[in-house]
LUMKOL-185110 format. One record per residue (C-alpha): residue in one letter; x, y, z. Coordinates in steps of 0.1 Angstrom, whole numbers. Example, Ala and Ser with C-alpha at 12.3 -4.5 7.8 and 13.67 -1.06 7.14 Angstrom:
2
<atom><resn>A</resn><x>123</x><y>-45</y><z>78</z></atom>
<atom><resn>S</resn><x>137</x><y>-11</y><z>71</z></atom>
***
This chain:
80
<atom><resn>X</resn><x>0</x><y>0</y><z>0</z></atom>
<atom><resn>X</resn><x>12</x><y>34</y><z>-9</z></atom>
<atom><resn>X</resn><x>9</x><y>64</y><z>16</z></atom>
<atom><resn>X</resn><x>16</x><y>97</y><z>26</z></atom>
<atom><resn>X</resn><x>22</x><y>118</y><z>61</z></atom>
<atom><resn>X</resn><x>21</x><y>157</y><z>58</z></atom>
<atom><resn>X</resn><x>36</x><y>171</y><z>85</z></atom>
<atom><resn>X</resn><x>26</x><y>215</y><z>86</z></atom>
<atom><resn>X</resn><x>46</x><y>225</y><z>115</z></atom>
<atom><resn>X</resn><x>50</x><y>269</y><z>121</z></atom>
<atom><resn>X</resn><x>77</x><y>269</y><z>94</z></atom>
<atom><resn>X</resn><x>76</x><y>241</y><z>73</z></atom>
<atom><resn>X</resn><x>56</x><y>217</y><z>54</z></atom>
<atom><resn>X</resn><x>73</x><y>180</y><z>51</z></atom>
<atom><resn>X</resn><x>57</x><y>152</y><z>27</z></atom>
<atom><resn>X</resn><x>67</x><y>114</y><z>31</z></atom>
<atom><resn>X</resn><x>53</x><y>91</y><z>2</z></atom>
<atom><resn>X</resn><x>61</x><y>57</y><z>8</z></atom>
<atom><resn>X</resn><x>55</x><y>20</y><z>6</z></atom>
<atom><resn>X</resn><x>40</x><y>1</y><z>35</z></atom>
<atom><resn>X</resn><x>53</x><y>-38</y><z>37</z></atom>
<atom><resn>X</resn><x>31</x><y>-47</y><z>60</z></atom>
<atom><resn>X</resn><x>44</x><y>-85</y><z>61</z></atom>
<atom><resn>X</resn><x>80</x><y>-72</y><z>67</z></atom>
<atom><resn>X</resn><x>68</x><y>-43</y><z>89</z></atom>
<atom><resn>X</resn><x>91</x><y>-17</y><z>67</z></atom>
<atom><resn>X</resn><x>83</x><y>16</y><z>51</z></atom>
<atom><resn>X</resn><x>102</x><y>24</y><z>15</z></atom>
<atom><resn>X</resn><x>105</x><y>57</y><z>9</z></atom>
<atom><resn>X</resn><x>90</x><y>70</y><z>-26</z></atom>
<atom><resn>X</resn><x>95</x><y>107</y><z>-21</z></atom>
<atom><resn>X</resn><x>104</x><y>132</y><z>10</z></atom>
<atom><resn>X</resn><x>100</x><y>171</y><z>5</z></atom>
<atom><resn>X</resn><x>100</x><y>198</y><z>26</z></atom>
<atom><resn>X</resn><x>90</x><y>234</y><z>18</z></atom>
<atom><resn>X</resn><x>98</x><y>265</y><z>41</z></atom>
<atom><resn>X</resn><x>63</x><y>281</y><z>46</z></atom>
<atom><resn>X</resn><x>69</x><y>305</y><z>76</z></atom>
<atom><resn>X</resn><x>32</x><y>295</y><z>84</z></atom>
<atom><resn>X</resn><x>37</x><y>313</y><z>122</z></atom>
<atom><resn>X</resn><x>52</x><y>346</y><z>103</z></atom>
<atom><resn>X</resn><x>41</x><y>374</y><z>126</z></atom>
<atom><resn>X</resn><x>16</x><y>354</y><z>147</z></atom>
<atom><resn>X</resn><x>36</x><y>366</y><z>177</z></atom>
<atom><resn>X</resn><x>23</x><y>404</y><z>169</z></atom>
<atom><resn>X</resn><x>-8</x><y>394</y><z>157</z></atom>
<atom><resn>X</resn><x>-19</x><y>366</y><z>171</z></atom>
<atom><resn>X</resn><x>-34</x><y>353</y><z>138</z></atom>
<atom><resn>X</resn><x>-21</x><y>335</y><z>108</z></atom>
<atom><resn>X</resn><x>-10</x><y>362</y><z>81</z></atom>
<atom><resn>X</resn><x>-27</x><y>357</y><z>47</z></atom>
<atom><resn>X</resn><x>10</x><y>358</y><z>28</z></atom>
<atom><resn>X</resn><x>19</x><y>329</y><z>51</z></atom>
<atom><resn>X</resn><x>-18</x><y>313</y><z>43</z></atom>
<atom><resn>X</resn><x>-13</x><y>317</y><z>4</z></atom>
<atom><resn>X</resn><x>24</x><y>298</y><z>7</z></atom>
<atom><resn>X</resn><x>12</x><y>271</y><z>26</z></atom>
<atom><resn>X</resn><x>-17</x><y>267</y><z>3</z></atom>
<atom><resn>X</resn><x>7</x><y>269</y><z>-26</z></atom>
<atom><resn>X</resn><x>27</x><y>243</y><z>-11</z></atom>
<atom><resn>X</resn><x>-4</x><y>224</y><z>-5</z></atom>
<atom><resn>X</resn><x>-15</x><y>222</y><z>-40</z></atom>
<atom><resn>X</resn><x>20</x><y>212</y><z>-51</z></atom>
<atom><resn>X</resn><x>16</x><y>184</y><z>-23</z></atom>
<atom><resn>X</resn><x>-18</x><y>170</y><z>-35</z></atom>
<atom><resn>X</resn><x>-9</x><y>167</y><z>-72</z></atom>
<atom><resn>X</resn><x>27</x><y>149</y><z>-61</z></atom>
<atom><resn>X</resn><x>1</x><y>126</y><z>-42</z></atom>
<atom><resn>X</resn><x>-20</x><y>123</y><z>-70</z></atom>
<atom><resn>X</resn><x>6</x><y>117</y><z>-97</z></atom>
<atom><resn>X</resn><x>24</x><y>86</y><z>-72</z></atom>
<atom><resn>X</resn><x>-7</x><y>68</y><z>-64</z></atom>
<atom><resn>X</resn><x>-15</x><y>70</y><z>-32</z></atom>
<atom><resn>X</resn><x>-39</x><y>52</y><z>-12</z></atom>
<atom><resn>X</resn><x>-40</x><y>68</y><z>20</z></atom>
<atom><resn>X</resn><x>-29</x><y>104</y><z>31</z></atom>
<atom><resn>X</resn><x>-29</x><y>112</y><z>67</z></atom>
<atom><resn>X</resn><x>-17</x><y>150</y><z>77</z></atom>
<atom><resn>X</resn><x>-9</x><y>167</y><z>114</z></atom>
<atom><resn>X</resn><x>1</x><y>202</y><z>124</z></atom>
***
């Protein structure tokens, strides 16, 4: 089974594609990527997500999905 963990943490995005062998309990990697997003930018001041940081981590979203799309995966799971 293929799969994928999104990890959106205050200022980066991570992807993990991989395979599950669930007989040999292993994971093979298919692709890792990481984007700096800066999600948290300004929070501090404003105590809200900025829309600038909003649009990147969108952006880097999208980019995400289709990389998800294109390697066939089964199951995509995301935390923040």
């Amino acid at each position: 089974m293929r799969v994928a963990a999104l990890d959106c943490g205050t200022n980066s995005l991570r992807l993990l594609i991989a395979d599950v062998n669930k007989a040999q309990g292993s994971l093979t990697d298919v692709d890792r990527k990481m984007q700096i997003v800066r999600l948290g930018e300004g929070v501090d001041k404003t105590g809200v997500l900025s829309h600038a940081a909003l649009a990147r981590t969108f952006d880097a979203l999208d980019e995400y999905a289709s990389l998800i799309n294109q390697r066939g995966v089964e199951k995509a799971s995301m935390v923040a």
